[in-house]
C-alpha positions, 0 to 999 in steps of 0.5 A, a space after each residue: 764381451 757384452 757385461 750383464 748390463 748390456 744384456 739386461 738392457 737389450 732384453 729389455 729392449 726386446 721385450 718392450 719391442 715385442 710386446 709393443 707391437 702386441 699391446 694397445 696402450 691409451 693414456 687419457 689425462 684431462 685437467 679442469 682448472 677454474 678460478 684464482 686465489 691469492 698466493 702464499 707470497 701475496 698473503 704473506 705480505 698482509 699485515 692485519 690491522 694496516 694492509 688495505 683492502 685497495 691493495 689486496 685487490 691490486 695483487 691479487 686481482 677481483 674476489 669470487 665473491 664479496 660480502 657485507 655484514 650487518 656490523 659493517 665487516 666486508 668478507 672477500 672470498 677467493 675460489 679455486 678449484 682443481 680437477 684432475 682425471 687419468 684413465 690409463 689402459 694396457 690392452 684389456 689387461 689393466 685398466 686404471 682411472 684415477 680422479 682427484 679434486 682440489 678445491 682452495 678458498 682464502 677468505 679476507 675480512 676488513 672493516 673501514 677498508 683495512 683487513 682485519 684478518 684472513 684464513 684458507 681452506 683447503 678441501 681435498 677429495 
């Protein structure tokens, strides 16, 4: 004796059978990542005032960009940006594109090769 479950599924299974031989589904996912920035765990380590810049760039790896000021303070600036797009499409029935972008910046000033602080920005669109 089939239960209601056992009914619900092979519907179900009939369903998708029958109409996956009548629909045409694309799915199209493409992900774009550029750049590195330090980790939450790399700046939890960062005690302002004592960790040196030396060791920041061992962890974490060269900066985007790097900067001196006129009074002497050096800004360190990492990038990353992360871009996703998914076009999804049943058919011509329903169609779907969904984009999304990222973008991370920690920021690292020192002065005489000690940090002095840091902050990140995040941007998302």
């Amino acid at each position: 004796m089939m239960t209601q479950r056992m009914v619900a599924g092979c519907v179900i299974t009939m369903a998708a059978v029958t109409l996956g031989g009548c629909a045409i589904i694309n799915v199209d996912h493409d992900c774009n990542d550029r750049g590195s920035v330090p980790g939450r765990s790399t700046l939890g380590q960062i005690t302002p005032g004592e960790t040196t810049i030396e060791w920041v760039l061992t962890v974490a790896g060269p900066p985007s960009s790097r900067k001196q000021v006129d009074d002497g303070t050096e800004v360190l600036c990492w990038r990353r940006r992360d871009e996703s797009k998914t076009d999804f499409n049943i058919l011509f029935l329903i169609t779907s594109k969904t984009e999304s972008c990222r973008e991370k910046t920690v920021y690292i000033e020192a002065r005489d090769g000690i940090v002095q602080r840091y902050w990140v920005e995040t941007d998302d669109s």
